[in-house]
C-alpha positions in Angstrom: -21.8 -206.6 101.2 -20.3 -203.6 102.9 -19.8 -203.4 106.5 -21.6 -200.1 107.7 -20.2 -200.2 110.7 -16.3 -200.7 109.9 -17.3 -198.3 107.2 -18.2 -195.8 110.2 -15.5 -196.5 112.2 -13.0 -195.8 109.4 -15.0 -192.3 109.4 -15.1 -191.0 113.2 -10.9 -191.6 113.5 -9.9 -189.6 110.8 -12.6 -187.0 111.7 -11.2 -186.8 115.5 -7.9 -186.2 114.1 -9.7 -183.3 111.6 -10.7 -182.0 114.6 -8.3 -181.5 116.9 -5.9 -180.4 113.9 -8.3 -177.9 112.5 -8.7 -176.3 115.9 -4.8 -176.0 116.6 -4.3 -174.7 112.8 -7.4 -171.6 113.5 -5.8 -170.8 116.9 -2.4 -170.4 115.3 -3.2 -168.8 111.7 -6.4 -167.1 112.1 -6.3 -165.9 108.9 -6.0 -169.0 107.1 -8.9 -170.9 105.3 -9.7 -174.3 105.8 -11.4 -175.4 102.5 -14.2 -178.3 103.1 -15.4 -180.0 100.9 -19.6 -179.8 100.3 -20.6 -182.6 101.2 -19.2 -182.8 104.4 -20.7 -179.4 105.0 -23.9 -180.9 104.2 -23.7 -183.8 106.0 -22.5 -182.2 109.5 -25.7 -179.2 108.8 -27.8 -182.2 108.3 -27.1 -184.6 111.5 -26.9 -181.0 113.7 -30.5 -181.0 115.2 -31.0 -177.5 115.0 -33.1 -176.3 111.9 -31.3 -175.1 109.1 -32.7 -171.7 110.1 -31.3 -171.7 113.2 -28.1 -172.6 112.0 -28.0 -169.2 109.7 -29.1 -167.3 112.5 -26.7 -168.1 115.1 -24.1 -167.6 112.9 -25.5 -164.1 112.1 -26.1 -163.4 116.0 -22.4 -165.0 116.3 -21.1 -162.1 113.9 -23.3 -159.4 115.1 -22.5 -159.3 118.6 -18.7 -160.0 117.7 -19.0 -156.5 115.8 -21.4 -154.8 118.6 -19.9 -155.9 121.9 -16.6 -154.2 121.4 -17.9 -150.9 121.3 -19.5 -151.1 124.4 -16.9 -153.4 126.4 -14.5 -151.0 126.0 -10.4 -152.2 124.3 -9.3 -153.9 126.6 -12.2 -156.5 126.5 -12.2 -159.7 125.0 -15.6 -161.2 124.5 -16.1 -164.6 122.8 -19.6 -164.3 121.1 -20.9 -168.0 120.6 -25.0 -168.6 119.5 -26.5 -172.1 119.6 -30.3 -172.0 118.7 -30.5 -168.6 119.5 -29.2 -169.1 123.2 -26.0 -166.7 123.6 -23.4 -167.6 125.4 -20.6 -164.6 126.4 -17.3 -165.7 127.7 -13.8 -164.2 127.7 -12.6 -160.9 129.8 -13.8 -157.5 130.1 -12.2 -154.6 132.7 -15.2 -153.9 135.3 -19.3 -155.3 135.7 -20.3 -152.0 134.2 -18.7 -153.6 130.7 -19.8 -157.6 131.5 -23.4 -155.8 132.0 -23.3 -153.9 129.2 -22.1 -156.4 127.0 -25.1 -159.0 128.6 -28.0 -155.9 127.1 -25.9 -155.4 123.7 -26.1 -159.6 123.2 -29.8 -159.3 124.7 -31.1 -156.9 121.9 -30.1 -158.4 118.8 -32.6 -159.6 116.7 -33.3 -163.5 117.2 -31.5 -163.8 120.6 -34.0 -165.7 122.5 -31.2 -165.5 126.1 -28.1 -164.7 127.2 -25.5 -166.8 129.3 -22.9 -164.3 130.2 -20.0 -166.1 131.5 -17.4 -163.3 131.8 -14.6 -162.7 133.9 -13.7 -159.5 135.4 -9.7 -160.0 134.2 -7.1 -159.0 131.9 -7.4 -160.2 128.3 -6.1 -163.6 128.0 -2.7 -164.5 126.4 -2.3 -165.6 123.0 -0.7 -169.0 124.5 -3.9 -169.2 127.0 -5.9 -169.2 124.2 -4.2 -171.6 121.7 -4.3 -173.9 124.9 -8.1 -173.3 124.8 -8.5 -174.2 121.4 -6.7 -177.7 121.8 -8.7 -178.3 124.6 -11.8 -177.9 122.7 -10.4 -180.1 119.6 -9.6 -183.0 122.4 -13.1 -182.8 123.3 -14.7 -182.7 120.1 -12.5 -185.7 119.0 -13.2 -187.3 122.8 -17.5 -186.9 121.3 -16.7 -188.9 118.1 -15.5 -191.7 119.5 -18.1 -192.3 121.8 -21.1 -193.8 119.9 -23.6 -192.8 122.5 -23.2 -189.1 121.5 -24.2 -187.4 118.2 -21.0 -185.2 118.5 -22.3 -182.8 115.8 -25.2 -182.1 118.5 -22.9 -180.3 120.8 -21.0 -177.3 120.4 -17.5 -177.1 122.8 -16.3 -173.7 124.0 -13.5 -173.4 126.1 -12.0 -170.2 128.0 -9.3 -170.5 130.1 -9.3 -174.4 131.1 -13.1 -174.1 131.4 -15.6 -176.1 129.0 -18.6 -175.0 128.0 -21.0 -177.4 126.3 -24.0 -176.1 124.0 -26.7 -178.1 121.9 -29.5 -180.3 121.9 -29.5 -183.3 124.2 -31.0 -185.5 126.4 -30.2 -185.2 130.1 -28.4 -188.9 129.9 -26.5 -187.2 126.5 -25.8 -184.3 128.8 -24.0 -185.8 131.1 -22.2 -188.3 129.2 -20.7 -185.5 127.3 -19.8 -183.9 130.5 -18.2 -186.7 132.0 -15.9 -187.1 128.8 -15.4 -183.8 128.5 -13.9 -183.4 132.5 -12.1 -187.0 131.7 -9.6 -184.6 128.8 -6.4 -183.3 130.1 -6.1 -179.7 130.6 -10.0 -179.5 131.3 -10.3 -177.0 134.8 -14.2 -177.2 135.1 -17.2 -178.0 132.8 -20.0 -176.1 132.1 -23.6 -177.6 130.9 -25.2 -174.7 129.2 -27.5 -177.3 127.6 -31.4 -176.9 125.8 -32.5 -180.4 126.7 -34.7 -182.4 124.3 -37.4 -185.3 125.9 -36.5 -189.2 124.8 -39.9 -189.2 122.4 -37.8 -185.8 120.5 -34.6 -187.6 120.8 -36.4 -190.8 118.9 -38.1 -188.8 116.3 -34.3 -186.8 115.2 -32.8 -190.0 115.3 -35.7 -191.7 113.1 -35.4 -188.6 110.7 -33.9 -190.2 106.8 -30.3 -188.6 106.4 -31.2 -187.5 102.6 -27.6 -186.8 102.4 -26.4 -190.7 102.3 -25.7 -191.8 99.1 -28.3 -194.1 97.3 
């Protein structure tokens, strides 16, 4: 017989490592692919407990306000646009509170958006090292999730700007802050944010009882 959960375990490590590596490598080459393979891609859009058509969208609210925002925040801006179940969250720098605003009513009126968290700082753009020190930050954390088996790490989404962490998804309020608590236990971590859609337990029990199709028979 197999043993599931050595099986399981042999998964998260590797994964943390994926993690934290793949974060480094798209804060240092941009502009360099990572090929996945399928059907990890189908297993991490089938454990995320947003529906598949909330996935597409944020992505396209992700890419639209990315293109938008920059006309109105002026060139000196730098706006992270990040979308999890149509909840927008704005962070990075802009010059003045006439560009955060403006940039708050360009995220506002794309299509889907449902609200806007606009976590902007009135600052100069941040460095390039500020920002690769960001995205380790946010690979720690994410690796921090997967080896805690009281989380369903693909649940949360990990944004980090400037030291401070910023923590999107689906959870419970006991999920919430367990993922908080880890996430301000990772070196380097300033503050944490909980920008959270909270789920009841009776939700929470019907994801989890939900039959992973992906799993091989």
């Amino acid at each position: 017989m197999i043993d599931l959960n050595r099986c399981l375990t042999a998964v998260r490590r590797p994964l943390a490592l994926v993690l934290v590596c793949g974060a480094t490598l798209a804060s240092l080459q941009g502009c360099v692919g990572l090929m996945v393979g399928g059907a990890v891609v189908g297993t991490l859009a089938a454990t995320d407990r947003r529906t598949l058509g909330a996935q597409t969208e944020d992505k396209t609210i992700a890419l639209k306000g990315e293109t938008r925002i920059p006309n109105v925040a002026g060139e000196s801006a730098h706006v992270n646009v990040t979308s999890f179940n149509r909840k927008v969250l704005l962070t990075g720098e802009v010059p003045n509170e006439a560009a955060k605003a403006a940039a708050e009513r360009e995220a506002a009126a794309i299509e889907g958006v449902q609200s806007v968290v606009n976590e902007l700082a009135i600052a100069g753009a941040s460095s390039f090292t500020s920002r690769s020190s960001d995205t380790l930050i946010t690979g720690k954390v994410k690796a921090s999730f997967v080896d805690e088996k009281n989380l369903s790490a693909n649940s949360i989404k990990v944004v980090t700007e400037r030291g401070v962490v910023y923590l999107m998804g689906r959870v419970t309020q006991g999920e919430g802050n367990l993922a908080a608590e880890i996430a301000r236990g990772v070196s380097g971590v300033a503050k944490v944010v909980k920008v959270f859609e909270y789920i009841t337990d009776e939700e929470y029990r019907m994801l989890s009882t939900t039959p992973d199709t992906t799993q091989t028979k």
